[in-house]
PyMOL CGO cylinders between C-alpha atoms (Angstrom):
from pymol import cmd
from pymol.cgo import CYLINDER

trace = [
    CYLINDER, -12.15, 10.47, 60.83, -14.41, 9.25, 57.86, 0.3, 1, 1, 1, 1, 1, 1,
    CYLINDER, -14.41, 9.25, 57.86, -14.02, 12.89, 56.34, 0.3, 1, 1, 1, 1, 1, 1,
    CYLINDER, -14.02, 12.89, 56.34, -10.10, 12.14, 56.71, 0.3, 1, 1, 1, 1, 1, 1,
    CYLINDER, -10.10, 12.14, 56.71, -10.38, 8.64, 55.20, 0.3, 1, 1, 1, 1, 1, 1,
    CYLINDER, -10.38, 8.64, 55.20, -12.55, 10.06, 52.36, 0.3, 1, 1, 1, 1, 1, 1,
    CYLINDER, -12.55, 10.06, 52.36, -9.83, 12.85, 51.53, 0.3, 1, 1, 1, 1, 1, 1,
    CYLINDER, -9.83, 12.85, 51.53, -7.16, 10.69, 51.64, 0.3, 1, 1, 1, 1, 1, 1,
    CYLINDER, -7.16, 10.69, 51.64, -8.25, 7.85, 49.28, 0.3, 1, 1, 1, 1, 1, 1,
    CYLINDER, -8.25, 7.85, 49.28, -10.07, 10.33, 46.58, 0.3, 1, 1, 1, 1, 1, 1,
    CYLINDER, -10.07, 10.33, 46.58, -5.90, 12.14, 46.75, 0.3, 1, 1, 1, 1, 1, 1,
    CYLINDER, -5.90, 12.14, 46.75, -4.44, 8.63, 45.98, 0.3, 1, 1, 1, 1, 1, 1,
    CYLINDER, -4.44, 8.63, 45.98, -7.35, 8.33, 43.06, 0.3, 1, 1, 1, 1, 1, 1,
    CYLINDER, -7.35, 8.33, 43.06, -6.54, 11.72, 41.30, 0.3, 1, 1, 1, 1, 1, 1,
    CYLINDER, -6.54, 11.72, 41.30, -2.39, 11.39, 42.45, 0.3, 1, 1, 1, 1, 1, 1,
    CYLINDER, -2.39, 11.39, 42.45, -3.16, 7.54, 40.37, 0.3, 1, 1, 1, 1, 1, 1,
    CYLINDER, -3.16, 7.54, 40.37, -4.64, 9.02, 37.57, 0.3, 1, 1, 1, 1, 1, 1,
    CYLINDER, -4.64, 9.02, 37.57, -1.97, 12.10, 37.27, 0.3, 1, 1, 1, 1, 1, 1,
    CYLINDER, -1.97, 12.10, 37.27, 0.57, 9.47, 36.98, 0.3, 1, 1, 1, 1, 1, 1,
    CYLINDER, 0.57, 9.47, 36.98, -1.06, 7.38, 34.48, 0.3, 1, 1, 1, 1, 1, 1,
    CYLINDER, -1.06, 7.38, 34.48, -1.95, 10.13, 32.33, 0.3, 1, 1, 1, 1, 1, 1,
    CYLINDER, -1.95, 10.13, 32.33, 1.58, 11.40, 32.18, 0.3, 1, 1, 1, 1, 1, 1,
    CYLINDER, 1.58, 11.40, 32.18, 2.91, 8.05, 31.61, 0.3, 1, 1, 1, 1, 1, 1,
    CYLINDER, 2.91, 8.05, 31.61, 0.50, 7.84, 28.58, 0.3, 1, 1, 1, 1, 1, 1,
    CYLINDER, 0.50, 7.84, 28.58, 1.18, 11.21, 27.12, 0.3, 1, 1, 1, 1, 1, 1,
    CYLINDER, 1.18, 11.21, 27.12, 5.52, 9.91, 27.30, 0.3, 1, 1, 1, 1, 1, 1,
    CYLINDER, 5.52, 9.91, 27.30, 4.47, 6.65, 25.88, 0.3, 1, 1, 1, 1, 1, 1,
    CYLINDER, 4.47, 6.65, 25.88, 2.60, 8.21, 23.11, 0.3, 1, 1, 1, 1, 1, 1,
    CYLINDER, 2.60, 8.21, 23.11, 5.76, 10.67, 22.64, 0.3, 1, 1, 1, 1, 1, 1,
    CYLINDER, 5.76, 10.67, 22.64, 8.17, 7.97, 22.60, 0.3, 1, 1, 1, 1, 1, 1,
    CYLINDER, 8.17, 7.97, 22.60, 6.51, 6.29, 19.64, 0.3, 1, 1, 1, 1, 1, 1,
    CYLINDER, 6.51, 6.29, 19.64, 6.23, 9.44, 17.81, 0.3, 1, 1, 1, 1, 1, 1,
    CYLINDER, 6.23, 9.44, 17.81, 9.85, 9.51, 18.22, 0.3, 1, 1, 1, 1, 1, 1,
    CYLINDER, 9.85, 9.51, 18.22, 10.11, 6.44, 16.94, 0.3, 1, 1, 1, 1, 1, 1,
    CYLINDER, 10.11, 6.44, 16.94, 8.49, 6.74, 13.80, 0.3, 1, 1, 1, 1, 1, 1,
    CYLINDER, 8.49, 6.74, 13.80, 8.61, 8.22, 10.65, 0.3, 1, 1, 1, 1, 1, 1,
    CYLINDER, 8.61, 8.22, 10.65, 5.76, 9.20, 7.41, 0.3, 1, 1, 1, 1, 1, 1,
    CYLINDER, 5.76, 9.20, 7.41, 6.55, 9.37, 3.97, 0.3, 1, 1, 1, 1, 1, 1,
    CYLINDER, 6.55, 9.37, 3.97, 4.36, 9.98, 1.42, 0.3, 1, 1, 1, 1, 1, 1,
    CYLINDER, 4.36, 9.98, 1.42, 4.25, 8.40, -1.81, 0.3, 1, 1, 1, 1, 1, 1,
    CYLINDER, 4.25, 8.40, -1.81, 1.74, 9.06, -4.96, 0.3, 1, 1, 1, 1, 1, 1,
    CYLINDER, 1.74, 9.06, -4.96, 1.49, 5.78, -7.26, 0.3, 1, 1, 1, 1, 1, 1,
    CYLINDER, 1.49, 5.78, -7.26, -1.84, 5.87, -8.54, 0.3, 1, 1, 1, 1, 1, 1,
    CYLINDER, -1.84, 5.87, -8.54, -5.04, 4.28, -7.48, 0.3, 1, 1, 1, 1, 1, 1,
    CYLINDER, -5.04, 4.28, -7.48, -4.38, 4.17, -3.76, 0.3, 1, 1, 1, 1, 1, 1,
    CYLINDER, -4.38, 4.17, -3.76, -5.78, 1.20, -2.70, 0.3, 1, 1, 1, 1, 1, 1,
    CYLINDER, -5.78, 1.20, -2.70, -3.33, -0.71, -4.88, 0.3, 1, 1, 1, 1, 1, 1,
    CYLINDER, -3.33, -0.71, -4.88, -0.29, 1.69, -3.40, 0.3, 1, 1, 1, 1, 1, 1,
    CYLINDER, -0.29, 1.69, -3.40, -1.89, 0.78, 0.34, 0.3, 1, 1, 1, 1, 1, 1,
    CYLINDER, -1.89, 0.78, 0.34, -1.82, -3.00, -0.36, 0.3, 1, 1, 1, 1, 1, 1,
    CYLINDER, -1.82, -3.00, -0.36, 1.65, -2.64, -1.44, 0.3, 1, 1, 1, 1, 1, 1,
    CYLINDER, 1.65, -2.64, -1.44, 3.01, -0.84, 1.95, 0.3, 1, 1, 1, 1, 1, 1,
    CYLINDER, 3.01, -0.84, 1.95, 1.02, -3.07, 4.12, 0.3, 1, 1, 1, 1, 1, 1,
    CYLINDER, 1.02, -3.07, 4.12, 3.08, -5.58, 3.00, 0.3, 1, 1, 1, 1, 1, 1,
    CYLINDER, 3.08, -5.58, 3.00, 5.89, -4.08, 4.25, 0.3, 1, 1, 1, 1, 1, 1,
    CYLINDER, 5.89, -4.08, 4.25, 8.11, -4.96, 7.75, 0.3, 1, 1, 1, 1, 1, 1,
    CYLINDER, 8.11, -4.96, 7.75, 8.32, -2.14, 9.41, 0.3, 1, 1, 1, 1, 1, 1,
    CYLINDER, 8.32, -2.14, 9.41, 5.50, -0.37, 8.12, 0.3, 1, 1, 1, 1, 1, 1,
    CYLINDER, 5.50, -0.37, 8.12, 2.54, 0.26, 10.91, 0.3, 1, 1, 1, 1, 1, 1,
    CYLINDER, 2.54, 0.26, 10.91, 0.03, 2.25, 9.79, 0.3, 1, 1, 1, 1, 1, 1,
    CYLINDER, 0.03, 2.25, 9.79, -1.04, 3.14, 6.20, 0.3, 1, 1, 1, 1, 1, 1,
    CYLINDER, -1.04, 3.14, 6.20, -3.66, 5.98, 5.09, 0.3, 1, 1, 1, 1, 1, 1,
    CYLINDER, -3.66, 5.98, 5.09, -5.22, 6.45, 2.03, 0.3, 1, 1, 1, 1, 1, 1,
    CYLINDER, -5.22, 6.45, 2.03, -5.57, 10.55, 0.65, 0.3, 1, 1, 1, 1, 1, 1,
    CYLINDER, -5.57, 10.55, 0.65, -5.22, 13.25, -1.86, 0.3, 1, 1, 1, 1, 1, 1,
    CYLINDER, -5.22, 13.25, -1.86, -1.72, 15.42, -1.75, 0.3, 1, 1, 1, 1, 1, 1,
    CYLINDER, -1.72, 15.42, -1.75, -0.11, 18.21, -3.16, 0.3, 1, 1, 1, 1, 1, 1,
    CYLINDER, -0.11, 18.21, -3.16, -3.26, 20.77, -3.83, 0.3, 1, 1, 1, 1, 1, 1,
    CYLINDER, -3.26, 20.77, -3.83, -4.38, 23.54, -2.51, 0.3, 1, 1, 1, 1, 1, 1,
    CYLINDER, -4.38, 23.54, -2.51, -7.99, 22.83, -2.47, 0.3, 1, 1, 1, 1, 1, 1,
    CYLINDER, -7.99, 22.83, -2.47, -9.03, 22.71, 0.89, 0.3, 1, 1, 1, 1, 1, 1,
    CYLINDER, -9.03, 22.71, 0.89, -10.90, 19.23, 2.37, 0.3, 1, 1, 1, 1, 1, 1,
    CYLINDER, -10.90, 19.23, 2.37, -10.57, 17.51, -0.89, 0.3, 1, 1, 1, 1, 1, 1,
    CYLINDER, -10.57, 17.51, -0.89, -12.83, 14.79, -1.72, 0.3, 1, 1, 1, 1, 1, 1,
    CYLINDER, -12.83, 14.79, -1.72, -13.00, 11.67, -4.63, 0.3, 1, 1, 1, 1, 1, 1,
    CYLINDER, -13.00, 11.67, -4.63, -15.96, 13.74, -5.70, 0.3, 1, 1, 1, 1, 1, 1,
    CYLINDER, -15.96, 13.74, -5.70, -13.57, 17.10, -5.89, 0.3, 1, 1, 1, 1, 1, 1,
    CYLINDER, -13.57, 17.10, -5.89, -9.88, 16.63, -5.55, 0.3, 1, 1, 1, 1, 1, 1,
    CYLINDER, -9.88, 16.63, -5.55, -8.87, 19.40, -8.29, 0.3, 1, 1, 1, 1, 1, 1,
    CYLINDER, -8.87, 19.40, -8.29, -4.62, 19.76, -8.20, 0.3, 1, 1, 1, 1, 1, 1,
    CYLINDER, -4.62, 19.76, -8.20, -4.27, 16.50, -5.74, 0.3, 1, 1, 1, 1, 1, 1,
    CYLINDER, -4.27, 16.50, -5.74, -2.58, 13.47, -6.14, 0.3, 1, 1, 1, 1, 1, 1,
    CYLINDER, -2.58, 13.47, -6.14, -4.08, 10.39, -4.78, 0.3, 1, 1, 1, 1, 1, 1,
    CYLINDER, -4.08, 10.39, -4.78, -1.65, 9.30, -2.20, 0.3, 1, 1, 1, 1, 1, 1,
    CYLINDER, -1.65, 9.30, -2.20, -0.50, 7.29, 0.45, 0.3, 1, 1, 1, 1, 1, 1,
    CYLINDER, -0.50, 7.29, 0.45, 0.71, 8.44, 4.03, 0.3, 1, 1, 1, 1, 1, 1,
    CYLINDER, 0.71, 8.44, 4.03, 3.41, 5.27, 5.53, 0.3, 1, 1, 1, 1, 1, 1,
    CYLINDER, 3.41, 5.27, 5.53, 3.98, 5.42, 8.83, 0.3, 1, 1, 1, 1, 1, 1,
    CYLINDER, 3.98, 5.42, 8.83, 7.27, 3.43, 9.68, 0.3, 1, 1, 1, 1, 1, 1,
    CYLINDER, 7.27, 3.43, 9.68, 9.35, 2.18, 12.16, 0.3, 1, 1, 1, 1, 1, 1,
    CYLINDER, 9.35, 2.18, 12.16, 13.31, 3.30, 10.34, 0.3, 1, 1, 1, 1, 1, 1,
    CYLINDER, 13.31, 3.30, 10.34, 15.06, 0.68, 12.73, 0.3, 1, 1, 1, 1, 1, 1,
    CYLINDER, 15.06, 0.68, 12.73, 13.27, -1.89, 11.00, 0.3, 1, 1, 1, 1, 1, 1,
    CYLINDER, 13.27, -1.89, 11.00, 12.90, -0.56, 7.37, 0.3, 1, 1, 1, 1, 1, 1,
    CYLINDER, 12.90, -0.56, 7.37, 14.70, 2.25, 5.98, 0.3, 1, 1, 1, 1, 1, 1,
    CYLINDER, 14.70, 2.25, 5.98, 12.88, 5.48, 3.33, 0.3, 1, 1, 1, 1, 1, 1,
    CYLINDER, 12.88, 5.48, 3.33, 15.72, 3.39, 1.09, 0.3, 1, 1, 1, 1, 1, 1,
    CYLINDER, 15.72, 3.39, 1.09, 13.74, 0.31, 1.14, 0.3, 1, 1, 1, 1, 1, 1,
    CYLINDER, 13.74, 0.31, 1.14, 10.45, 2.28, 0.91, 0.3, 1, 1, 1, 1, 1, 1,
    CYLINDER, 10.45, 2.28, 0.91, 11.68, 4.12, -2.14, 0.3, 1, 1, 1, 1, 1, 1,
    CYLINDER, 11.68, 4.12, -2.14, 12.64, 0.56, -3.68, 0.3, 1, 1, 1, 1, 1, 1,
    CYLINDER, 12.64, 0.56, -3.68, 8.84, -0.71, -3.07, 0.3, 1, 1, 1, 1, 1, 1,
    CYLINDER, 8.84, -0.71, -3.07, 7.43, 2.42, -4.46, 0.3, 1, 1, 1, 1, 1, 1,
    CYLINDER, 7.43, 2.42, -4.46, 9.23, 1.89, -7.71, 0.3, 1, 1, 1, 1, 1, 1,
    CYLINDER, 9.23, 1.89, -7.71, 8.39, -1.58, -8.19, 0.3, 1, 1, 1, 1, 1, 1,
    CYLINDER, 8.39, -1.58, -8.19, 4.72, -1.12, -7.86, 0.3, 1, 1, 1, 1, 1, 1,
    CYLINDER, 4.72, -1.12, -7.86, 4.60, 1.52, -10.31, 0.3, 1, 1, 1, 1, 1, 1,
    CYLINDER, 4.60, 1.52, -10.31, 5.08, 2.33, -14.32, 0.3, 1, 1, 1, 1, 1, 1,
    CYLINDER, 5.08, 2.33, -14.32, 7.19, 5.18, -13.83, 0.3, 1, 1, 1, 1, 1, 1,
    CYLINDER, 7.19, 5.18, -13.83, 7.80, 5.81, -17.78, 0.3, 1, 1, 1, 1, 1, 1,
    CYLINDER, 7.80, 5.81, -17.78, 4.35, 6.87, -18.12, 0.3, 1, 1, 1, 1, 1, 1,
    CYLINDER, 4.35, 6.87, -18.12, 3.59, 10.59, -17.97, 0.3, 1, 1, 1, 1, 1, 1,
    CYLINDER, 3.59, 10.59, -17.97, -0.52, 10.53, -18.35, 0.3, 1, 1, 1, 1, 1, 1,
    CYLINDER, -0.52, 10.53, -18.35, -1.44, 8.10, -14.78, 0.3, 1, 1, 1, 1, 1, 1,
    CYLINDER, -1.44, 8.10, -14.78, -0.80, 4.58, -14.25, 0.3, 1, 1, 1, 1, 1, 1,
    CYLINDER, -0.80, 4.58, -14.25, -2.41, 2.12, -15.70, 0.3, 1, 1, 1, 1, 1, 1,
    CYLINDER, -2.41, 2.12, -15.70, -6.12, 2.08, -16.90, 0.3, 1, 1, 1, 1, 1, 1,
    CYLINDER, -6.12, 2.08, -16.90, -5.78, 5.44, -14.81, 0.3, 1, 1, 1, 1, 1, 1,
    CYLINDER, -5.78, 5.44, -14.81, -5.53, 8.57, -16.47, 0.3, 1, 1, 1, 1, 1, 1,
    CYLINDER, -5.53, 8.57, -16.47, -5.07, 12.20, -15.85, 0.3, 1, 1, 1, 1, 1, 1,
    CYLINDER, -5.07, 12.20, -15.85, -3.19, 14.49, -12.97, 0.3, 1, 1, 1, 1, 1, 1,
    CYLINDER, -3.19, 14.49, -12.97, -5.04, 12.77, -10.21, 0.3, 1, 1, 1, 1, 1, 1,
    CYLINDER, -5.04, 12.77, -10.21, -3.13, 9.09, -10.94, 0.3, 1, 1, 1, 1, 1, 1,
    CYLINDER, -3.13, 9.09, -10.94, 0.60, 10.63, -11.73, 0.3, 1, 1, 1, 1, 1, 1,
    CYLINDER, 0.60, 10.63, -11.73, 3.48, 9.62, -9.52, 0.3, 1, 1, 1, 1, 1, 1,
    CYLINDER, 3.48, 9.62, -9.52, 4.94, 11.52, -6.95, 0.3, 1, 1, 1, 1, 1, 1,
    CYLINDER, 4.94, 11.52, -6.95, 7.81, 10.58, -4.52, 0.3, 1, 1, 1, 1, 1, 1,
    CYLINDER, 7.81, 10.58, -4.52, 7.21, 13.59, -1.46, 0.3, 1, 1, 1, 1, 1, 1,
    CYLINDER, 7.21, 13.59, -1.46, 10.27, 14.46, 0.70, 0.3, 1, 1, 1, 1, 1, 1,
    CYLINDER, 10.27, 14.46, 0.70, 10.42, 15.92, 4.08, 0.3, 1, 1, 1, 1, 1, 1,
    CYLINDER, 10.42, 15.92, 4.08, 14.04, 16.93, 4.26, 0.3, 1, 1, 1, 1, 1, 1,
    CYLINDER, 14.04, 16.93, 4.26, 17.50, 17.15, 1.95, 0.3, 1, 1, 1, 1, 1, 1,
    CYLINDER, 17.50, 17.15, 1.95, 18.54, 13.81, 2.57, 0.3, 1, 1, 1, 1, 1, 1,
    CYLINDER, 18.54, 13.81, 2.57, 15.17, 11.93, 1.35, 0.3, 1, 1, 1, 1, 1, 1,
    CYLINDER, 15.17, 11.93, 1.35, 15.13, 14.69, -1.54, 0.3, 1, 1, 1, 1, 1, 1,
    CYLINDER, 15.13, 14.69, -1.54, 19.09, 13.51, -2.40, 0.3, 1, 1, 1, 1, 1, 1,
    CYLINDER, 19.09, 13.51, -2.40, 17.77, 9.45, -2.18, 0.3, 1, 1, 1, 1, 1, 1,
    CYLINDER, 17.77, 9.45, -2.18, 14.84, 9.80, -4.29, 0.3, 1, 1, 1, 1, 1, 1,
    CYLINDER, 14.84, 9.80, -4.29, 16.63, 11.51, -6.71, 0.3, 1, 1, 1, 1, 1, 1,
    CYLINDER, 16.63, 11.51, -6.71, 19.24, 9.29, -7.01, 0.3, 1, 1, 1, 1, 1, 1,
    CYLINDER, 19.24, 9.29, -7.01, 17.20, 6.06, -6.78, 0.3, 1, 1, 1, 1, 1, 1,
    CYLINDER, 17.20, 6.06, -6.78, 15.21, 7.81, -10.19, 0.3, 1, 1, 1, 1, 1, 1,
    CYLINDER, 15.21, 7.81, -10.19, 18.44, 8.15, -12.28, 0.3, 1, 1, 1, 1, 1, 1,
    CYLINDER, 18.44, 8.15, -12.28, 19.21, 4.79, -11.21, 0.3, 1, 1, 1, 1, 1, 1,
    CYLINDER, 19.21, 4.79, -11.21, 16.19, 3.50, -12.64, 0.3, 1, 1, 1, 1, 1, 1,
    CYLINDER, 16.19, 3.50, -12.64, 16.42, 5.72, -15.80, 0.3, 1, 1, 1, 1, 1, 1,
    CYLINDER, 16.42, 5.72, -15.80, 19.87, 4.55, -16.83, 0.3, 1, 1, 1, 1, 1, 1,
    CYLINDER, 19.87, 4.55, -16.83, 18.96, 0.86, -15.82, 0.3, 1, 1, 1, 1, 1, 1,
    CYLINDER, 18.96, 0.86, -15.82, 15.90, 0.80, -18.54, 0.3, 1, 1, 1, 1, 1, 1,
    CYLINDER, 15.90, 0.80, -18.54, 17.25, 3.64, -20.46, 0.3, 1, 1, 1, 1, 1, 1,
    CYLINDER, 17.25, 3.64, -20.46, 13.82, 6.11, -20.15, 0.3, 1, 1, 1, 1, 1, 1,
    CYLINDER, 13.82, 6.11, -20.15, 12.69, 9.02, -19.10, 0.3, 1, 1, 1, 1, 1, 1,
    CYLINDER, 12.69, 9.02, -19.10, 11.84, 8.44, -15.25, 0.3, 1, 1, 1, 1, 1, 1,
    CYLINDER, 11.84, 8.44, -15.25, 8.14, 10.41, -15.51, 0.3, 1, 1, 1, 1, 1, 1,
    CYLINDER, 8.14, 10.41, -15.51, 8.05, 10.59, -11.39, 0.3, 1, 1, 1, 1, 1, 1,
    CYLINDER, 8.05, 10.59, -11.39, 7.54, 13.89, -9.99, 0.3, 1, 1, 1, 1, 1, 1,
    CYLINDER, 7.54, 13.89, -9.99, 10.13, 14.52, -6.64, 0.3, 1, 1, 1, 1, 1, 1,
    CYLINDER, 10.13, 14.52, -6.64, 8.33, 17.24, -4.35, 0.3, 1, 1, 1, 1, 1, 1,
    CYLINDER, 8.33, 17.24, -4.35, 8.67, 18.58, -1.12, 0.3, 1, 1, 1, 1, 1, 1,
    CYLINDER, 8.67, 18.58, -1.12, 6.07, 16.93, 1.11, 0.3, 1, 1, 1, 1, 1, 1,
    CYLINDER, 6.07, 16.93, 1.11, 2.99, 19.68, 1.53, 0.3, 1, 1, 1, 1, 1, 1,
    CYLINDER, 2.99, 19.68, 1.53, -0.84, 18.81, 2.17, 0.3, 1, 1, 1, 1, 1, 1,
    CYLINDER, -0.84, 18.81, 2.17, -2.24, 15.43, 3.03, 0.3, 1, 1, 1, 1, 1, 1,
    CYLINDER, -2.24, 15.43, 3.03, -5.50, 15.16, 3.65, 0.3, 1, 1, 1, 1, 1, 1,
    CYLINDER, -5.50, 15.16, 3.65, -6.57, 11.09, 4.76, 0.3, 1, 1, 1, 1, 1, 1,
    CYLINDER, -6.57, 11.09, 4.76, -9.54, 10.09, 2.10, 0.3, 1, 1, 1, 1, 1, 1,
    CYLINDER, -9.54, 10.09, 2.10, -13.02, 9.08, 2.25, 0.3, 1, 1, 1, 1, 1, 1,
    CYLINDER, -13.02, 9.08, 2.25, -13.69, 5.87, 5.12, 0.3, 1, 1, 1, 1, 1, 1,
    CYLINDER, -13.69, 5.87, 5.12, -14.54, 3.69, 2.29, 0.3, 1, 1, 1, 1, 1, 1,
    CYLINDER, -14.54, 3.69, 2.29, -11.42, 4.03, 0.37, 0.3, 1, 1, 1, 1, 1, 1,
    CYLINDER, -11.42, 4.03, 0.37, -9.15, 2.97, 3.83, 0.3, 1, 1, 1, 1, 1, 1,
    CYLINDER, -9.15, 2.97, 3.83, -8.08, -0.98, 3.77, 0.3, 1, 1, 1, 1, 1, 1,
    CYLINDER, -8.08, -0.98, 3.77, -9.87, -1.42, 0.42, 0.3, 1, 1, 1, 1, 1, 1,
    CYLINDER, -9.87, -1.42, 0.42, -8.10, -4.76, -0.74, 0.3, 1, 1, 1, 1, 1, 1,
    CYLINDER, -8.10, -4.76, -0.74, -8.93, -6.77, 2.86, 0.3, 1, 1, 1, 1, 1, 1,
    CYLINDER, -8.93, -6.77, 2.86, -12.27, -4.93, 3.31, 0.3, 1, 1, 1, 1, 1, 1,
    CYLINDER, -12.27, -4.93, 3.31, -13.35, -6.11, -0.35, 0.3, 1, 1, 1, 1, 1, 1,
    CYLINDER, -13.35, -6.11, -0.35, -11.20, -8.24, -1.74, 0.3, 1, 1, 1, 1, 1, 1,
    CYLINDER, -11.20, -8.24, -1.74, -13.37, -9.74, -4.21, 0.3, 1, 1, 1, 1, 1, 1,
    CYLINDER, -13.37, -9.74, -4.21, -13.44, -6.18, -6.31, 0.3, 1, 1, 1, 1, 1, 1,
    CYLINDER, -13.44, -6.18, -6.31, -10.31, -5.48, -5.76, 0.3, 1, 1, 1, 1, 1, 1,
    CYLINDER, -10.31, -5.48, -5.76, -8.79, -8.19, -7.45, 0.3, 1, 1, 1, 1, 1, 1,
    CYLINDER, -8.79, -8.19, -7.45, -10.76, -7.47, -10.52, 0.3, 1, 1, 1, 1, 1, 1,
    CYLINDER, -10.76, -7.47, -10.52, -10.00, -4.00, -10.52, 0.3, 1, 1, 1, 1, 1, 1,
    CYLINDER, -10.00, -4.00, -10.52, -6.48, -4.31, -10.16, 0.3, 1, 1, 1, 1, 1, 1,
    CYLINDER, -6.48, -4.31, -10.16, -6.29, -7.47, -12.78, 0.3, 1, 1, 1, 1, 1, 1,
    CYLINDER, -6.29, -7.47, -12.78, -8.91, -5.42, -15.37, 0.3, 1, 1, 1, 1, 1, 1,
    CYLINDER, -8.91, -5.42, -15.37, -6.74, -2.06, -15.09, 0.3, 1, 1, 1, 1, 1, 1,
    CYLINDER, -6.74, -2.06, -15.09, -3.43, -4.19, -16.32, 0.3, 1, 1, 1, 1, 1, 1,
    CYLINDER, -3.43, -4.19, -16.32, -1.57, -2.78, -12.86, 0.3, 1, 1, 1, 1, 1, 1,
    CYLINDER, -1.57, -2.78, -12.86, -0.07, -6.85, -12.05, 0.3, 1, 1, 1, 1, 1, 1,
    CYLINDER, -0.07, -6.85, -12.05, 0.62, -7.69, -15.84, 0.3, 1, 1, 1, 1, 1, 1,
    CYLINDER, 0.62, -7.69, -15.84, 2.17, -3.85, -16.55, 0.3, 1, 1, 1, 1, 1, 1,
    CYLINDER, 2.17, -3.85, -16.55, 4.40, -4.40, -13.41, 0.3, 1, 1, 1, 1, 1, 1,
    CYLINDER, 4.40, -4.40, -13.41, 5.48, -7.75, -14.12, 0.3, 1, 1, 1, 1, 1, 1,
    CYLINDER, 5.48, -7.75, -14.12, 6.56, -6.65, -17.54, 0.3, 1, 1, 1, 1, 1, 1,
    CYLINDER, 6.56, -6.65, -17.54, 8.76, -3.96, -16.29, 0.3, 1, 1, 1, 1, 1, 1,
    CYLINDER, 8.76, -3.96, -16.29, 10.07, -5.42, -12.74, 0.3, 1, 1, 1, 1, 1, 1,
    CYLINDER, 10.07, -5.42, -12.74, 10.06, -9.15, -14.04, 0.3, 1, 1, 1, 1, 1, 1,
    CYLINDER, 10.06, -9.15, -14.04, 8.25, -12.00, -11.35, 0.3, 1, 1, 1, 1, 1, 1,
    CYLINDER, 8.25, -12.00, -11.35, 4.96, -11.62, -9.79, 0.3, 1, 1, 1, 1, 1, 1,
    CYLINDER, 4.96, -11.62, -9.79, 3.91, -8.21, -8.67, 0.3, 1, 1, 1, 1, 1, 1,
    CYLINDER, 3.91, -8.21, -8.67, 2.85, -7.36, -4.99, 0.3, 1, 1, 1, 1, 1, 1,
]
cmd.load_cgo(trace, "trace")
């Protein structure tokens, strides 16, 4: 009888913990569904990452390198990446539109050599799109801008490739030192550059 009893409630146990695992795994599927990336290259990272956290809609944001080849980049070693920014969004609550129009805005995207007090092929800007229709809006949202200020757009427009998520240190950079942050951002001209091309008080 206690044999019986035993059987019976360890059944229940594993038949309760079958369910709740599958439950998890659809839960976990269902927000996948329900969510998009993008990637955008705009720079020093931790200023792109401020920007998007800022963002409705926007749930997770991840710091990295892009584009390369070279496997498990580093900041040490990041030869042919971008630094880069994986968004993670919620599209019922902010469309790759609106994404697109917050990329721009926190960028100089007449200048061809890196942004800002940044130089070289590591800083340039790159819009990355997953699929025709992000590829036709990017494209189109860069002429607008070119025949608004009458320049060259200097933006690169690739098809999304390798992301690889940076260093621990470089996640969350403006709330987990704020202090520096500032005074990078203010010493490398990023706030006064944008608000001379975008007008107001940059993000």
């Amino acid at each position: 009888m206690i044999a019986r009893w035993i059987f019976a409630t360890l059944t229940a146990a594993f038949l309760a913990l079958f369910v709740f695992a599958v439950n998890s795994k659809t839960a976990e599927a269902e927000d996948a569904a329900t969510t998009k990336t993008a990637i955008f290259a705009g720079g020093c990272f931790w200023c792109v990452e401020d920007a998007f956290d800022k963002v409705d809609g926007v749930s997770e944001t991840v710091s990295g390198y892009a584009g390369g080849d070279l496997p498990n980049p580093t900041y040490g070693n990041h030869e042919g990446h971008v630094e880069a920014l994986k968004v993670t969004y919620d599209p019922s609550k902010v469309t790759f539109t609106e994404l697109l129009d917050n990329f721009w805005r926190n960028i100089d995207p007449f200048d061809a050599t890196g942004q800002f007090c940044d130089k070289g092929p590591a800083y340039r800007t790159v819009v990355f799109v997953a699929n025709d229709a992000e590829d036709s809006l990017a494209k189109q949202t860069k002429q607008d801008i070119a025949k608004r200020f009458g320049k060259d757009v200097e933006t690169e427009i690739r098809p999304t490739s390798t992301f690889a998520a940076a260093e621990d240190y470089h996640q969350d950079y403006h709330t987990k030192n704020p202090v520096s942050y500032k005074y990078y951002k203010w010493n490398c001209g990023r706030a006064q550059r944008l608000s001379e091309i975008w007008g107001g008080k940059s993000s």
